[in-house]
N, C-alpha and C positions, 0 to 999 in steps of 0.2 A: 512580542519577543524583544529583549535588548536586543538597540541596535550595534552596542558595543560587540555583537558575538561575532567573533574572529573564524574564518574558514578553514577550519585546520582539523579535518575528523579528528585525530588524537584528544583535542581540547574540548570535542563537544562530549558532552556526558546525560546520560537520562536524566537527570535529576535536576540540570539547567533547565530543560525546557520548560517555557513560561508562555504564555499566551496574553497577559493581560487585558483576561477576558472575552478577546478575538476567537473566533472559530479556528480550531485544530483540524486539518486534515492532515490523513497519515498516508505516505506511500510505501507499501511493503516493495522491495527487492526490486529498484528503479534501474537498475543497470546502467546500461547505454544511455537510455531514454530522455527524452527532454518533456516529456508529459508534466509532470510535476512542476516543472520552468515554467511551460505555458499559463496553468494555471496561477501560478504564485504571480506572474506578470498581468494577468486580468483579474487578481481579486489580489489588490493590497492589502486587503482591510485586513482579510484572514490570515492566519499560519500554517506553514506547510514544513511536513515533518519525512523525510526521504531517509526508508530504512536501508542500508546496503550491504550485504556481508562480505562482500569482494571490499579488499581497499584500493585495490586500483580504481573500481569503480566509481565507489565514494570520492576517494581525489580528486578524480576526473572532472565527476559532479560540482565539486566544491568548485573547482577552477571556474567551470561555465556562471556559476552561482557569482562567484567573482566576478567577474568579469561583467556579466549583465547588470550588477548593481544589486541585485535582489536584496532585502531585508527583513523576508520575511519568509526566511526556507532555511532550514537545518539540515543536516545529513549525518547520522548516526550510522558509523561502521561498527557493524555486528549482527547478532542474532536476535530476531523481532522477538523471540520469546522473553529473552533478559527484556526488550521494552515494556513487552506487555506484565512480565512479573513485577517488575520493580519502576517504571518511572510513568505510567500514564493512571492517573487514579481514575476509577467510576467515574461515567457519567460524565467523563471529557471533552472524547473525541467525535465530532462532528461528522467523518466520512473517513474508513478505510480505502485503500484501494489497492487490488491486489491482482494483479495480470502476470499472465502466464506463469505461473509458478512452476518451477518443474517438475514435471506430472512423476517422476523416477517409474517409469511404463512397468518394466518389472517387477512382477508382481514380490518378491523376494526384498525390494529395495522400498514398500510402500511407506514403512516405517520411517522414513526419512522426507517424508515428507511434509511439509509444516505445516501445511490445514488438518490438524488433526482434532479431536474431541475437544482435550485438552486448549489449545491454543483458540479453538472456537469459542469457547467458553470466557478466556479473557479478554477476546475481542470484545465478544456479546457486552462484559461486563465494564468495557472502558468507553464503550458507546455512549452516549447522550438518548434519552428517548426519542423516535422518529429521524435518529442519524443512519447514515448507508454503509453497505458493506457493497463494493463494486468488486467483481472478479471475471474476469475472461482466463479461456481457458480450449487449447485445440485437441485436448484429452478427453475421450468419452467417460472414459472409467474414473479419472478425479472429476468429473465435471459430476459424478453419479455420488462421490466419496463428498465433494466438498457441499453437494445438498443436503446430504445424510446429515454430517457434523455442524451447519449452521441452521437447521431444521431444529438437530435436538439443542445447539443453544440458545432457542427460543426466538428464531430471525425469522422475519415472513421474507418470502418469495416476491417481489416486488414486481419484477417485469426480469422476462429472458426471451433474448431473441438468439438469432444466427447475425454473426457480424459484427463489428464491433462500429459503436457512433460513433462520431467526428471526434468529438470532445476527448475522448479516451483512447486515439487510434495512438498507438507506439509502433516502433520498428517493427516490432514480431507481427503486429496484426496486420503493417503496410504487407508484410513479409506472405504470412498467411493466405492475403487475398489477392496479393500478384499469384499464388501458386494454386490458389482456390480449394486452397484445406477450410474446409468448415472450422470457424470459430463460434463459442458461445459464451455471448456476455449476460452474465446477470449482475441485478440490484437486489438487495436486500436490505431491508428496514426493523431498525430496533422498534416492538411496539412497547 
């Protein structure tokens, strides 16, 4: 990634993002969370791509991003679908990550939900071979929806457990397991 790129979600746009040649991980829908910081601060080498559609959020991010020096983390305020249409080509990206999405429980609202066929499908298709698709989730029913859809776009089932590991715990999962709502993390791999 240039290190010229300025922290100002307005200025970042899909079609900036560069890797030169470094591994791309993507965070869909980072919020609050400092997960994506962690990582970007234990693996220089790689690039780290934080999607947010809140701008408050985004901002916020950008500030912390600031502030710790990183150089090696974006933040694209908007909708992962505009990313996955138009700025990540095939065969990119190294690692999705995708936590707690919101499951919208009503059944009337599912449609609004972003793991859907569709989106699975460009994920599948901006993956790199043997790259991951990480997703936790305290929803039975998307937790059943978002097998379905990265089943059919050609993703194996890697490892699912109950809980979320170290590496990937955010607010929601500290949150989850102070209250001891079952969570379920899986992996997924492009074959």
């Amino acid at each position: 990634m240039r290190s010229e790129f300025r922290f100002d979600p307005d200025l970042v746009r899909v079609e900036t993002i560069g890797t030169d040649g470094r591994d791309l991980h993507v965070e869909v829908g980072f919020g609050k969370d400092v997960r994506i910081l962690r990582e970007a601060a234990r693996h220089p080498d790689a690039c780290f791509l934080g999607i947010e559609i809140s701008g408050k959020k985004a901002r916020s991010f950008c500030r912390k991003v600031a502030r710790l020096g990183l150089r090696n983390v974006r933040a694209y305020h908007g909708d992962v679908r505009d990313v996955l249409r138009g700025g990540l080509p095939p065969d990119s990206v190294a690692s999705f990550t995708v936590l707690f999405p919101d499951p919208w429980p009503k059944r009337r609202h599912w449609k609004h939900r972003w793991l859907q066929e569709e989106t699975a499908r460009m994920l599948a298709r901006a993956l790199r071979p043997r790259a991951a698709v990480i997703v936790a989730t305290d929803h039975d029913p998307y937790r059943e929806q978002i097998r379905g859809v990265l089943e059919g776009a050609g993703l194996v089932l890697e490892e699912e457990r109950r809980g979320v590991p170290p590496e990937d715990r955010t607010l929601f999962a500290e949150r989850f397991a102070r209250l001891g709502e079952p969570v379920t993390w899986m992996r997924w791999r492009k074959t």
